[in-house]
DRENDO-1510 file (C-alpha; in Angstrom, 1 decimal, always signed):
<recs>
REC; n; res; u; v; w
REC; 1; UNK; +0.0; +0.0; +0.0 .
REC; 2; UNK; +1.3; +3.4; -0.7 .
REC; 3; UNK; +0.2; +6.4; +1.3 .
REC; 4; UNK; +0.6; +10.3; +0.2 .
REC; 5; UNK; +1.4; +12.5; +2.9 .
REC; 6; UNK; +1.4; +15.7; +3.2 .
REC; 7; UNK; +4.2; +18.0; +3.9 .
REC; 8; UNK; +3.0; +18.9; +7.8 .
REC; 9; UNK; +1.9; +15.1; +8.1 .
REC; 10; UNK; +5.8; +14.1; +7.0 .
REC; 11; UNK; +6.6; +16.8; +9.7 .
REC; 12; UNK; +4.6; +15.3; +12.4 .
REC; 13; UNK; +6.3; +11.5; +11.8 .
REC; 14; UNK; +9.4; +12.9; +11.3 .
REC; 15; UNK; +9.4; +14.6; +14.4 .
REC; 16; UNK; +8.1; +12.0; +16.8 .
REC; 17; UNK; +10.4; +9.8; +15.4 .
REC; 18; UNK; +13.5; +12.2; +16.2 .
REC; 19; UNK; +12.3; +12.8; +19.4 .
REC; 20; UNK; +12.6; +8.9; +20.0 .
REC; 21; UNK; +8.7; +8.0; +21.0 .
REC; 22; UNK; +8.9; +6.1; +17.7 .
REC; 23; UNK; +11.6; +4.3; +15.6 .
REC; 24; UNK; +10.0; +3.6; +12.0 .
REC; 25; UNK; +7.0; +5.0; +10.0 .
REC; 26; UNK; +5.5; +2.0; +10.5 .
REC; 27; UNK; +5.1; +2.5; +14.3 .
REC; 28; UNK; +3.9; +6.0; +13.8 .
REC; 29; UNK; +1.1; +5.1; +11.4 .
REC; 30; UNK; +0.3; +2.0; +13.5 .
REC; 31; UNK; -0.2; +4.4; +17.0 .
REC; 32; UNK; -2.2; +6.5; +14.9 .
REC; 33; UNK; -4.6; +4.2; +14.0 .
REC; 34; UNK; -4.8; +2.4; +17.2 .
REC; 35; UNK; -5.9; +6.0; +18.4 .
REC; 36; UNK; -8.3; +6.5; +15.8 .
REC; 37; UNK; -10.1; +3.0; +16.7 .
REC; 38; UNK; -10.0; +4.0; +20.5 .
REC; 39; UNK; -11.7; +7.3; +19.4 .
REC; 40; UNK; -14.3; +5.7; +17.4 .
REC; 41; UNK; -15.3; +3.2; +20.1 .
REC; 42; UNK; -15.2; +5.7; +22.7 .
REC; 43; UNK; -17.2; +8.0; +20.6 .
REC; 44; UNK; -19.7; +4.8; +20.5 .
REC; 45; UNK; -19.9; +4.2; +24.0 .
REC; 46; UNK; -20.6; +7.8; +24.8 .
REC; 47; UNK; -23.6; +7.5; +22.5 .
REC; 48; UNK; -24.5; +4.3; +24.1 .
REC; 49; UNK; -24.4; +5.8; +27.8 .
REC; 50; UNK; -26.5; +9.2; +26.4 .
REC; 51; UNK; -29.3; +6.8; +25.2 .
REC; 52; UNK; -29.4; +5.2; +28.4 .
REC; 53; UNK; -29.7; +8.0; +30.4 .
REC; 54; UNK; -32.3; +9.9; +28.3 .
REC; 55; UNK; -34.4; +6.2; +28.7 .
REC; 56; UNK; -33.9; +6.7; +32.2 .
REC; 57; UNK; -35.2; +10.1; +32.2 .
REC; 58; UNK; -38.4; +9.2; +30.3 .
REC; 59; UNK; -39.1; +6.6; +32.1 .
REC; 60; UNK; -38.9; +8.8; +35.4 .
REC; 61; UNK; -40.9; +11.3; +33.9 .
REC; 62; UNK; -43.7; +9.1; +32.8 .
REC; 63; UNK; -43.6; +7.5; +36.5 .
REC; 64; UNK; -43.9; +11.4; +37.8 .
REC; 65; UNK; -46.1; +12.6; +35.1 .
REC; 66; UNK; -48.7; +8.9; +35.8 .
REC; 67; UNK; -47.9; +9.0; +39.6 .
REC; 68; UNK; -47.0; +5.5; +39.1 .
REC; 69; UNK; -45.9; +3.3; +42.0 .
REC; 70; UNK; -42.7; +2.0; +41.9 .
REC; 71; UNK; -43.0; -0.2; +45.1 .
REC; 72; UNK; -41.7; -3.4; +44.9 .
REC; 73; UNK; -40.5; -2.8; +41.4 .
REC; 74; UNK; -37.4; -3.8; +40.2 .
REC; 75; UNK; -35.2; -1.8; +37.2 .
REC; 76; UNK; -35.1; -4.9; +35.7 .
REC; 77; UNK; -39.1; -4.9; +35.6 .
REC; 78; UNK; -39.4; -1.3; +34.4 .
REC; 79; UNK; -36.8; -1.8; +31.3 .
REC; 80; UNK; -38.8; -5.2; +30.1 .
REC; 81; UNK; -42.2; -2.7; +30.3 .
REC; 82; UNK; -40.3; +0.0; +28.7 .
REC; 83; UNK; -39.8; -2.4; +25.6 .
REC; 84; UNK; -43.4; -3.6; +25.5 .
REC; 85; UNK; -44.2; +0.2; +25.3 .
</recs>
């Protein structure tokens, strides 16, 4: 595979490579990638945890807004009725 870089991204390898944190291309290109993975997954569990939560809040507003009873009533029970719904 060949790969064009640009004359600031040739900078950037060149120097973390001088400065020692990497000793080929290779290494450079391979950090880089692992990052971007780590980003995108992290990126993916954010949106995971934000869907949760707004669940969460709807399902505390309905219980507020209905006056429902939670008594005896487990989270596990509430997400199972949350799906029939």
């Amino acid at each position: 595979m060949n790969v064009h870089l640009t004359p600031e991204q040739e900078h950037i390898i060149k120097s973390e490579m001088k400065a020692g944190r990497f000793h080929s291309v290779e290494e450079v290109i391979g950090e880089a990638l692992r990052a971007l993975r780590e980003k995108e997954t992290s990126a993916a569990s954010v949106a995971a945890n934000g869907a949760q939560r707004e669940a969460v809040r709807e399902m505390l507003a309905f219980v507020e807004t209905n006056r429902v009873r939670l008594e005896g009533v487990s989270v596990k029970q509430l997400i199972h009725e949350g799906h029939r719904l």
